[in-house]
C-alpha positions in Angstrom: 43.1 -8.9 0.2 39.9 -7.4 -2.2 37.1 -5.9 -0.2 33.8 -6.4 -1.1 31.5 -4.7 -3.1 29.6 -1.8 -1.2 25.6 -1.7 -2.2 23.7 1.9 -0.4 19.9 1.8 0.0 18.5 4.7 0.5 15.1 4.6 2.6 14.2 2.0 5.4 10.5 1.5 4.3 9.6 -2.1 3.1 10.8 -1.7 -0.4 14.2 -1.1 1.1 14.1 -3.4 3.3 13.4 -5.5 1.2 16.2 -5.1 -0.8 18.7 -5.5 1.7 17.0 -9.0 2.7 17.2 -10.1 -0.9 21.0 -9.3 -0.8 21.7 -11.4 2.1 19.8 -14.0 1.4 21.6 -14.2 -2.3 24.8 -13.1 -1.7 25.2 -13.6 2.5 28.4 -11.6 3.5 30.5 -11.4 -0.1 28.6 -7.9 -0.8 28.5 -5.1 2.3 25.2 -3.4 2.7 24.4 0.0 4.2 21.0 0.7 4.5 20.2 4.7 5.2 17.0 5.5 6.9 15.9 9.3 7.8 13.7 9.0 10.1 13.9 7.7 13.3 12.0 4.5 12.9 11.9 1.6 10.2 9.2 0.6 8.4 7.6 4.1 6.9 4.1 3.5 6.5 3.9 0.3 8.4 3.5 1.8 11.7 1.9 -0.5 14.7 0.8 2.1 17.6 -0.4 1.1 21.0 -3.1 2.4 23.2 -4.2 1.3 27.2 -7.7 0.6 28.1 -8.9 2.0 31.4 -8.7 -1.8 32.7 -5.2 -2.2 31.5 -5.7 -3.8 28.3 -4.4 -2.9 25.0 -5.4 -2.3 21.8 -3.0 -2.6 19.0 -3.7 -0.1 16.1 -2.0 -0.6 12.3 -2.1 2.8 11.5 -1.0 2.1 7.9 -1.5 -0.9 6.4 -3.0 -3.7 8.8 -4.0 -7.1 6.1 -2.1 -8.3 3.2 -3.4 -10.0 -0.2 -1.6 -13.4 -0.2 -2.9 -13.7 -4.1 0.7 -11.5 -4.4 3.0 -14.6 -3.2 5.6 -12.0 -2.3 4.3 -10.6 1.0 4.0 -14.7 2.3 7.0 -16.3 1.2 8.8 -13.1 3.2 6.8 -13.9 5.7 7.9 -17.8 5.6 11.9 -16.7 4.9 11.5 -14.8 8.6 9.7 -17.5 10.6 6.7 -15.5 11.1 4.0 -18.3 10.2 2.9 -19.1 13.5 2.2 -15.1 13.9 -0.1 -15.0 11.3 -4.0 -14.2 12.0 -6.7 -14.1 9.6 -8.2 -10.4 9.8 -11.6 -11.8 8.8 -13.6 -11.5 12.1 -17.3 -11.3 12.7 -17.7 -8.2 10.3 -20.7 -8.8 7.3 -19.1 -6.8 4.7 -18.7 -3.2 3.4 -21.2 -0.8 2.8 -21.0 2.0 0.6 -22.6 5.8 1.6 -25.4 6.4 -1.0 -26.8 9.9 -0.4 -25.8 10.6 3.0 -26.8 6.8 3.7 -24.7 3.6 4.5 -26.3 1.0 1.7 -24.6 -2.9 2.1 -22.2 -3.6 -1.2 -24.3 -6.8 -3.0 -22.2 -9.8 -2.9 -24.5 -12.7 -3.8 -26.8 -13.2 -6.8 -29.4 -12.0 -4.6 -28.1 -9.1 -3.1 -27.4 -7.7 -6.3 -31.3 -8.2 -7.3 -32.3 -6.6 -4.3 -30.1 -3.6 -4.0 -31.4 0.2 -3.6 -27.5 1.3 -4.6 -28.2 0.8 -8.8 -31.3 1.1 -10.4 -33.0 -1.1 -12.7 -30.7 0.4 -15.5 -27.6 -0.2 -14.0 -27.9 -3.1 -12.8 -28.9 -4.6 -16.3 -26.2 -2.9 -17.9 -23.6 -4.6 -15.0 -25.1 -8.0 -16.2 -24.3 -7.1 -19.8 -20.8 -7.1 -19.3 -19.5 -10.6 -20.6 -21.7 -9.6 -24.2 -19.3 -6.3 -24.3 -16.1 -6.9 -26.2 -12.7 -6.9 -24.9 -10.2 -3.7 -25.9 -8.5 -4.0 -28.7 -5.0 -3.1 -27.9 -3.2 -3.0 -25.0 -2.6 0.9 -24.2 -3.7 2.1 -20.5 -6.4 3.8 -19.8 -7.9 5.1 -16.4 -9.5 3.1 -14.5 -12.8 4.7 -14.5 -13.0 4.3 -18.2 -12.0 0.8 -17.8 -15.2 -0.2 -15.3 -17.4 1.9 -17.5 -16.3 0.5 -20.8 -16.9 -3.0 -18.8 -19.8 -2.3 -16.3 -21.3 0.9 -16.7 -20.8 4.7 -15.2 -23.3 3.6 -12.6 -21.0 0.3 -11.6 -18.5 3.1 -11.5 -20.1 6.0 -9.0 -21.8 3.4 -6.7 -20.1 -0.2 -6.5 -16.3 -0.4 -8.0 -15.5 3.1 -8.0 -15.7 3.7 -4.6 -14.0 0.5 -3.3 -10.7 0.8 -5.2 -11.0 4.6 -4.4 -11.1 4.0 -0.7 -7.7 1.5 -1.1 -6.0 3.4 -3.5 -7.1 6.9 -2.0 -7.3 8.4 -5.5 -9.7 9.8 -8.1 -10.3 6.7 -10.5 -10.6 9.1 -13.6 -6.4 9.8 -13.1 -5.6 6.7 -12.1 -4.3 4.0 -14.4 -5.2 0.4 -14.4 -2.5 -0.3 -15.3 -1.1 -0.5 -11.7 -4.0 0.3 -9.7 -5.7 -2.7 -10.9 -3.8 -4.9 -13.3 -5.6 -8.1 -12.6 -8.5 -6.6 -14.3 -7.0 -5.9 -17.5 -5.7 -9.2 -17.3 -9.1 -11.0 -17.2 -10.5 -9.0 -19.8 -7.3 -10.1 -21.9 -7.6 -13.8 -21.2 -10.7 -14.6 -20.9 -12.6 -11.4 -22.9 -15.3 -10.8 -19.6 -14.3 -10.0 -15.8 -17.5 -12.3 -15.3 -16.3 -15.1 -17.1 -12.9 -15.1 -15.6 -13.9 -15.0 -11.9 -16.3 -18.3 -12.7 -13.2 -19.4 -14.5 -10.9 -19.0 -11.2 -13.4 -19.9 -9.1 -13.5 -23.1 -11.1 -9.6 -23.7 -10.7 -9.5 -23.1 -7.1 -11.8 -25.9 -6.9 -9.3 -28.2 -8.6 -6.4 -29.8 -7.3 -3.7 -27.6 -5.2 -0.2 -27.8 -6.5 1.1 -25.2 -4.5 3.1 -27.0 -1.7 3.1 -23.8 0.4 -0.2 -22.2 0.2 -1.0 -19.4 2.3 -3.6 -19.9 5.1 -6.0 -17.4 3.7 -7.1 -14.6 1.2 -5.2 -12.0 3.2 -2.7 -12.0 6.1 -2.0 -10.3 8.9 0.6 -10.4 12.2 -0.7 -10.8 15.8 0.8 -7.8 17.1 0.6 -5.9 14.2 2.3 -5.2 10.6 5.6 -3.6 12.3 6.1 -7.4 13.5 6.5 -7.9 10.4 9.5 -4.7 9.8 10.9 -5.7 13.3 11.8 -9.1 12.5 13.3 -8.2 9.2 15.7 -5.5 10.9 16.6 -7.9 13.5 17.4 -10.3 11.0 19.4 -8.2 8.7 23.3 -8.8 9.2 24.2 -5.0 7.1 25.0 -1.6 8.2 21.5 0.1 9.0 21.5 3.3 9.9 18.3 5.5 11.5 18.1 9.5 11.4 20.6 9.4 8.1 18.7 11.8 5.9 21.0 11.6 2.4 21.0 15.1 1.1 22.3 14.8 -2.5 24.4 11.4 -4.4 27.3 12.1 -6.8 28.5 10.1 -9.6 32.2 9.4 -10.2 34.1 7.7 -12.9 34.1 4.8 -10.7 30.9 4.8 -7.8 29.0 6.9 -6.3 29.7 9.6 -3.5 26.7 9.4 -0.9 26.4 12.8 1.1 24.2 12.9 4.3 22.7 16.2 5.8 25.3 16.0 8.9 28.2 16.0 6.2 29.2 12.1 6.5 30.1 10.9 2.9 29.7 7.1 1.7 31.2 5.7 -1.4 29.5 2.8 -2.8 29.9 0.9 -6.1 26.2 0.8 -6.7 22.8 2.9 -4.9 19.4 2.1 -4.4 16.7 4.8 -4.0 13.6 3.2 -2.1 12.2 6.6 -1.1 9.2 8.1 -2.5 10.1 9.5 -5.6 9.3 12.6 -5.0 11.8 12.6 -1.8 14.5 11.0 -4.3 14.0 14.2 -6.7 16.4 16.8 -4.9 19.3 13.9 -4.2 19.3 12.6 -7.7 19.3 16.1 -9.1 23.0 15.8 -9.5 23.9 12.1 -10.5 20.4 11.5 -12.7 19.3 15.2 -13.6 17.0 13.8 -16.6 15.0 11.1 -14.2 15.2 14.1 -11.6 12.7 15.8 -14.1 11.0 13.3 -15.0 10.3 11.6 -11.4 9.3 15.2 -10.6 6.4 14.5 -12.4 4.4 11.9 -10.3 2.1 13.2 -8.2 1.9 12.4 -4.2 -1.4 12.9 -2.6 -2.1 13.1 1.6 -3.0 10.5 3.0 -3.9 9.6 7.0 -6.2 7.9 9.8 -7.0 7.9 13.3 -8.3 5.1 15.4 -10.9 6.0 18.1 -11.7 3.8 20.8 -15.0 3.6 22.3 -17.0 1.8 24.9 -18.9 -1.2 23.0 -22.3 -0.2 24.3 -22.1 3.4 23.0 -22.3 2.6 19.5 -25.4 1.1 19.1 -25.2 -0.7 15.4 -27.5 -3.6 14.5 -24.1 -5.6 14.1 -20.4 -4.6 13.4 -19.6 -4.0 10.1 -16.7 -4.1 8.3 -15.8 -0.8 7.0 -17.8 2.4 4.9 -16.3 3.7 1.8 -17.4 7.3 1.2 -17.3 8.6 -2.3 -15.9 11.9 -3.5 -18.9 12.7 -4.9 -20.6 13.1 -1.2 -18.5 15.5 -0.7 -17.4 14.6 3.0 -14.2 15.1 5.1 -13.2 11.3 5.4 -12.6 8.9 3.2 -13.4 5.5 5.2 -14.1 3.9 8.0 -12.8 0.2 9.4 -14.5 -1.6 12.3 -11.2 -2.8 13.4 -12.7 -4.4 16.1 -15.2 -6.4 14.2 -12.5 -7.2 11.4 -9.4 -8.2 14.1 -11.3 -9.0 17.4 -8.4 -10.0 19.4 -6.3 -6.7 19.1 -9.2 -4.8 20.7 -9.9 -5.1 24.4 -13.4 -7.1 25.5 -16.1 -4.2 25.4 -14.7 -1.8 23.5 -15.0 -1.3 19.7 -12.4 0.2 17.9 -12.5 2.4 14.7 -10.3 3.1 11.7 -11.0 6.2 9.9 -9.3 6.9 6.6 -8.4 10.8 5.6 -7.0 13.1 3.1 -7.9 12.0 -0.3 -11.7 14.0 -0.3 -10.4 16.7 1.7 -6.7 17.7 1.6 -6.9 19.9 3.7 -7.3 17.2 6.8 -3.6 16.6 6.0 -2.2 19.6 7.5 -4.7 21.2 9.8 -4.2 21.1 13.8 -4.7 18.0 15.5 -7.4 19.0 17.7 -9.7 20.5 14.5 -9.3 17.6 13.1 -10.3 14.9 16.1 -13.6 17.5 15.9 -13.8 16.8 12.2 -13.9 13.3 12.6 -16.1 13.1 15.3 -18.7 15.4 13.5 -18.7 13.2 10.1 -19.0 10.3 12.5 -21.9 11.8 14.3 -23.8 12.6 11.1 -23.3 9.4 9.1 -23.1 6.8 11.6 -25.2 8.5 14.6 -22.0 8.0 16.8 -22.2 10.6 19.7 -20.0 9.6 22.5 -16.8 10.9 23.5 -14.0 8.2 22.4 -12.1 6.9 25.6 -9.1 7.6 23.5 -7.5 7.7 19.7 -4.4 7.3 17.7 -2.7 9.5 15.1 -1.2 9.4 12.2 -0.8 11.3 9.2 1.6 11.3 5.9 1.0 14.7 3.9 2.3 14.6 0.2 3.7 10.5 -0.1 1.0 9.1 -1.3 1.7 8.2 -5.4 -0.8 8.7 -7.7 -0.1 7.0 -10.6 -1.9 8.5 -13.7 -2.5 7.1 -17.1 0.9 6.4 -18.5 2.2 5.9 -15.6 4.5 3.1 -16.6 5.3 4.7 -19.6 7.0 7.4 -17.1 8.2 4.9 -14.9 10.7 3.0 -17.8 12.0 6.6 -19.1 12.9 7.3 -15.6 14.5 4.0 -15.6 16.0 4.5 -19.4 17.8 7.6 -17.8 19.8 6.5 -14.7 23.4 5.8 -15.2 24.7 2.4 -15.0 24.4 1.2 -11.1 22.0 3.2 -9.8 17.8 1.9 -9.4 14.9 3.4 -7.9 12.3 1.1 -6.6 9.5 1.4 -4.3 5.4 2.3 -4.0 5.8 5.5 -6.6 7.1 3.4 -9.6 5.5 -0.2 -10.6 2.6 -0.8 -7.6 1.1 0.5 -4.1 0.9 -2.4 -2.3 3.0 -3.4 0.3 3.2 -6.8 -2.0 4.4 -5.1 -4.5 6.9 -3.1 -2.7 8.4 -6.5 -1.3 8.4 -7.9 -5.1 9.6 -4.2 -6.8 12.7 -4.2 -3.6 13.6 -8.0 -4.4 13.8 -7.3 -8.1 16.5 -3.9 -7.4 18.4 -6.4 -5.3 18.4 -9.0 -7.9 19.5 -5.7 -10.8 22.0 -4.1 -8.4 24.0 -7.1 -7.8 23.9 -7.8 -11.4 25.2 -4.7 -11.9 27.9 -5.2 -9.5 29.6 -8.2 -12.0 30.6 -5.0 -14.4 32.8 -3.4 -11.7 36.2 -4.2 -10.9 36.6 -3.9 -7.1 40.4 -3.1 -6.5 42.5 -4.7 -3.9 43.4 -2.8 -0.7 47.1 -2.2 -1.0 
């Protein structure tokens, strides 16, 4: 008899996961899957966390990512293959919007005509030079640029420091003069392309969503999320996945023979497989590729990985005394301040938050790196004093949760996908990378970028001839 063809992924975050799902769903039990995980969980940064109320209720606390844009199609028809639709919530809530610290000052983001008018965050300047953008021509090639040379070559370095700047740079925790736009925001460029003004194109979409729906599956909403948070989402997968998965398997380095690839882990177990998929950050992929990809090694050596955390602090309701909740703060770099964020996740996900109680996200390690590594307690007292000083928050929390993730965060600079394809252009034949350090962040595009490996690895597997088992 012939046995079947043996596909490795290497890392058990959503990108890998991924993957394997996109195997069984195409190819069901005619390829064997081992997925390789080295930690001692699934899911990597999709991490749900629990915490008891004095009364005995619970709050339930996405540590990493908690909504997802259903504008990327990906992250819902997943959600649909799994069964998970009547898990779905809306995490719109009762907040008003986000505000934006302005000189030591929280100032409301203008998101209506009037708002805009009426806003102390530009002056008279910038705000007539944001208006001027659909009279400002479109680029004239296609090369990348960062992104804050992008939004001021569209809107203006005030638009930059005040309104769009620090929005994307509290989702993409990076400094928007590295980062491309590329992949940070695509969609942007892509407006300007097609329709030669961001302005124009939004009123242009705007237009078509008022039209007539063709899509005979739309999502319920802008942005989804799962009643009992994201890891729902990784739990049902595993549970789902008929393959070899395998926790605390920590793959210490991958050789390439004349006919696969030998897999070695850290406790000495060796796989063979006929084709490998690296899902791991790239710069965790580095030291095990060193051997079977030395020139992508190199080069995947070059993307930078920032630190990245947040703790949730739960507090008695009538403590924090705030006109009404809100739905997060994004602090600029330029205010020079130890945190990064801050997400009413009670106002913004009311039922995963006891009654009375408000709950807080608050986002870390990009302004200051140093919140990345120091001890635990130093940093609760951090929080709590930035808290205190912006938001006038004085009460002990009744509680908070953890979590932090120093040096995985990808930055991708200008040229970034440049990099990316002469990393690619240098793997031998049967081996793919994939994941949040190579062609987008989002866990969207981590679900797209694992499918597509899938859809390349089995390809790849037509060019090998399994032999029979004597």
């Amino acid at each position: 008899m012939s046995k079947n063809p043996h596909i490795v992924i290497i890392g058990g975050g959503i990108t890998g996961l991924s993957a394997a799902w996109e195997i069984q769903q195409s190819a069901g039990k005619s390829i064997d899957v081992t997925l390789l995980e080295s930690n001692g969980r699934w899911g990597g940064k999709i991490l749900t966390q629990t915490m008891p109320s004095p009364e005995g209720g619970k709050f339930i606390i996405d540590a990493g990512p908690e909504s997802f844009v259903t504008r990327k199609r990906e992250i819902w028809d997943l959600t649909c293959e799994l069964g998970l639709e009547d898990q779905i919530i809306d995490p719109g809530g009762e907040a008003r919007g986000t505000y934006v610290l302005d000189n030591g000052k929280p100032i409301a983001l203008p998101l209506s005509p009037g708002a805009f008018i009426s806003t102390p965050l530009l002056t008279t300047r910038g705000k007539l030079r944001m208006a001027a953008e659909p009279f400002i021509a479109r680029k004239s090639d296609q090369a990348d640029e960062s992104l804050a040379d992008f939004v001021t070559r569209r809107l203006g370095r005030e638009a930059l420091d005040k309104f769009i700047g620090p929005v994307l740079g509290g989702i993409y925790n990076t400094n928007p003069d590295k980062q491309s736009i590329l992949v940070t925001a695509p969609v942007m460029r892509q407006m300007e392309k097609e329709h030669r003004s961001l302005a124009i194109a939004s009123a242009m979409r705007m237009f078509n969503r008022s039209g007539k729906k063709t899509d005979p599956n739309p999502p319920p909403s802008r942005f989804i999320g799962f009643e009992q948070g994201a890891e729902e989402l990784v739990d049902t997968l595993v549970n789902q996945l008929d393959a070899d998965c395998r926790l605390n398997a920590e793959v210490a380095h991958i050789k390439k023979t004349a006919v696969s690839f030998v897999i070695t882990l850290r406790d000495g177990q060796q796989l063979d497989a006929d084709v490998v998929i690296c899902a791991t950050p790239a710069n965790a992929a580095v030291e095990m590729l060193k051997e079977a990809a030395p020139e992508a090694a190199a080069l995947m050596a070059q993307i930078e990985h920032s630190h990245i955390g947040t703790i949730s602090l739960a507090y008695h309701a009538d403590d924090i005394q705030l006109a009404e909740p809100i739905r997060g703060l994004m602090i600029p770099r330029r205010e020079k301040r130890r945190i990064d964020a801050v997400v009413w996740t009670s106002a913004k996900i009311p039922a995963r938050t006891p009654p009375g109680y408000t709950l807080l996200r608050v986002f870390f390690g990009g302004g200051d790196p140093t919140t990345a590594t120091i001890e635990e307690a130093e940093l609760v007292t951090a929080v709590r004093s930035e808290l205190r000083e912006l938001l006038g928050i004085t009460a002990e929390p009744i509680g908070y949760r953890l979590a932090r993730w120093p040096n995985s965060y990808p930055q991708a600079g200008v040229g970034h996908l440049s990099l990316v394809a002469a990393i690619e252009a240098a793997l031998p034949a049967g081996l793919f990378v994939t994941g949040s350090s190579y062609r987008g962040l989002a866990v969207p595009d981590c679900v797209r970028q694992g499918r597509e490996a899938a859809r390349q690895a089995s390809l790849a597997l037509t060019t090998i001839n399994t032999k029979p088992i004597l």
